[in-house]
TITIMI-992157 format. One record per residue (C-alpha): residue number from 1; x, y, z. Coordinates in Angstrom, 3 decimals. Example, Ala and Ser with C-alpha at 12.3 -4.5 7.8 and 13.67 -1.06 7.14 Angstrom:
residues 2
+-----+----------+----------+----------+
:  nr :       xx :       yy :       zz :
+-----+----------+----------+----------+
:   1 :   12.300 :   -4.500 :    7.800 :
:   2 :   13.670 :   -1.060 :    7.140 :
+-----+----------+----------+----------+
***
This chain:
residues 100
+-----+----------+----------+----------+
:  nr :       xx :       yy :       zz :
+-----+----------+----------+----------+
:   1 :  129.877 :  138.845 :  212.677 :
:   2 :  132.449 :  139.202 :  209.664 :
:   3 :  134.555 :  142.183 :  208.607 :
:   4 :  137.213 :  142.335 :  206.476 :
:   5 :  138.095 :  145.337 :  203.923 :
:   6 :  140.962 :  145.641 :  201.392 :
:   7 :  143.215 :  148.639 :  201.033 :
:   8 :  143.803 :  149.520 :  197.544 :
:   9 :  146.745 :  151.926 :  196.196 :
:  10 :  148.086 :  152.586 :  199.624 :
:  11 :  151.782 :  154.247 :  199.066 :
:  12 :  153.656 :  154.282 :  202.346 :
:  13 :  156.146 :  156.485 :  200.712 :
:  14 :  153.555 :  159.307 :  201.197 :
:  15 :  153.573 :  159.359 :  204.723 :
:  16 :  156.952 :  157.131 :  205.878 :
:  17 :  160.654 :  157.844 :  204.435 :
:  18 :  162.160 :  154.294 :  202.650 :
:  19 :  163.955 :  153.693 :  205.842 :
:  20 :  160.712 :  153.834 :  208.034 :
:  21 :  158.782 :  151.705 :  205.495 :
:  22 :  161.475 :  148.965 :  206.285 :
:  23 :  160.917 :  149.246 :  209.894 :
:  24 :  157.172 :  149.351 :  210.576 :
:  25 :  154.966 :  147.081 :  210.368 :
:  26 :  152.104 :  147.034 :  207.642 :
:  27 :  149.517 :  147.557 :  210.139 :
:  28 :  151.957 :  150.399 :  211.628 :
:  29 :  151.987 :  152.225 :  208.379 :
:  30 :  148.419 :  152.200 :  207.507 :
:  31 :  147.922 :  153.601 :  211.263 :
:  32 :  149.910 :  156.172 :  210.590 :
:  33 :  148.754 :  157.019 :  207.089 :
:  34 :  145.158 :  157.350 :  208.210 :
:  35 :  146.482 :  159.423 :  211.302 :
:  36 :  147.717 :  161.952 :  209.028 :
:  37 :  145.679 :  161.931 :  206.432 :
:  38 :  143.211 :  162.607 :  209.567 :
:  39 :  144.733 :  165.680 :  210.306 :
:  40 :  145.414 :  167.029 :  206.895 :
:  41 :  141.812 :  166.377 :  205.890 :
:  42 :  140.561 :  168.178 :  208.957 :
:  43 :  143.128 :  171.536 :  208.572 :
:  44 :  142.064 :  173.611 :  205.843 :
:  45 :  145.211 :  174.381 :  203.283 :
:  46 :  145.939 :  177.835 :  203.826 :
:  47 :  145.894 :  176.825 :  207.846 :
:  48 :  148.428 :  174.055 :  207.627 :
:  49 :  150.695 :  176.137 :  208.725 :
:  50 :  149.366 :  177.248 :  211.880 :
:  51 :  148.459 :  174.176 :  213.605 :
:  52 :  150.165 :  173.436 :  216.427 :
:  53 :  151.197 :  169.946 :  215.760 :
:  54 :  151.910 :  168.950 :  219.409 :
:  55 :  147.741 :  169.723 :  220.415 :
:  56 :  146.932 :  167.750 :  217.275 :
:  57 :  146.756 :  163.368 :  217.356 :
:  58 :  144.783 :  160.551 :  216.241 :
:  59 :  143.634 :  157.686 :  218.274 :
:  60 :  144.160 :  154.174 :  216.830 :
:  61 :  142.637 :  151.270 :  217.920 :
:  62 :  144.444 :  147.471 :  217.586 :
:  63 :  143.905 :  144.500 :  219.625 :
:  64 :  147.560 :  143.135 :  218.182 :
:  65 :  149.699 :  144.098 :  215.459 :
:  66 :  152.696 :  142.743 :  213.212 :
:  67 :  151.231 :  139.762 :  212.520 :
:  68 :  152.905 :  139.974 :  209.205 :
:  69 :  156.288 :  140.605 :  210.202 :
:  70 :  155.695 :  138.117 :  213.221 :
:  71 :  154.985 :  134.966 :  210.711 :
:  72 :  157.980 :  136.248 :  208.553 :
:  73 :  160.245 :  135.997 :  211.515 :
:  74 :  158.582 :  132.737 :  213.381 :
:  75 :  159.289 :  131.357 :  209.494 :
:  76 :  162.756 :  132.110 :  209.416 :
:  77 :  163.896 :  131.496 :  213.093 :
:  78 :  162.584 :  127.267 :  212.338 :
:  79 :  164.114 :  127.489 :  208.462 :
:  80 :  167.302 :  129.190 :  209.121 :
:  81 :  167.922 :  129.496 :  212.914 :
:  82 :  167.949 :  132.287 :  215.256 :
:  83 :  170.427 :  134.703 :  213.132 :
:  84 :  168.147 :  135.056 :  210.784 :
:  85 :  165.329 :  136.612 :  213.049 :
:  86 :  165.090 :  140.516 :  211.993 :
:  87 :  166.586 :  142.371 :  215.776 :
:  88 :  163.639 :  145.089 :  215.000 :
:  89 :  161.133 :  141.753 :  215.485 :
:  90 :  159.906 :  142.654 :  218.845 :
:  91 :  159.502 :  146.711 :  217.930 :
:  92 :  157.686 :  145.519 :  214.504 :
:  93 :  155.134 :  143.210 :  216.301 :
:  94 :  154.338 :  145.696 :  219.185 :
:  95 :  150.757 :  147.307 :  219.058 :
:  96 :  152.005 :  150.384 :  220.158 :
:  97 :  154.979 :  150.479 :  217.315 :
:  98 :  152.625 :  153.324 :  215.122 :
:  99 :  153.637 :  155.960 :  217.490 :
: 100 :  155.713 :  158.247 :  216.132 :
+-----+----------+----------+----------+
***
């Protein structure tokens, strides 16, 4: 079996703040784009502001994640040595980097 989809006019700026968007991962925004756009499309407006945001979550699934930011790294430790690896590598490339 295949799968494979393509996100189209995904803005990370509507979820993430420019210094998050430099930090996470692409899979780690889109995981946390759909978790909120989960909860904002369940909430009715005029409710929003009585959730309780700690009883409220989304559960992602990923079997890896940062693959992106793993090849740009892996890329620039054997072109340019070991200073140029990014020290948020590791927290980029972690499955579990989507929590917030």
């Amino acid at each position: 079996m295949k799968f494979a989809c393509e996100v189209k006019g995904f803005e990370p700026g509507r979820f993430l703040d420019k210094k998050e968007i430099r930090r996470y991962d692409l899979f780690a925004q889109f995981a946390i784009g759909a978790a909120e756009q989960a909860v904002t499309g369940r909430v009715p407006r005029e409710q929003t502001g009585q959730v309780d945001l700690k009883r409220v979550g989304a559960i992602v699934g990923t079997g890896t994640g940062g693959l992106q930011t793993f090849e740009e790294n892996a890329r620039a430790l054997f072109e340019k040595g070991p200073s140029r690896v990014s020290p948020f590598f590791v927290p980029c490339t972690c499955r579990t980097s989507p929590r917030r």
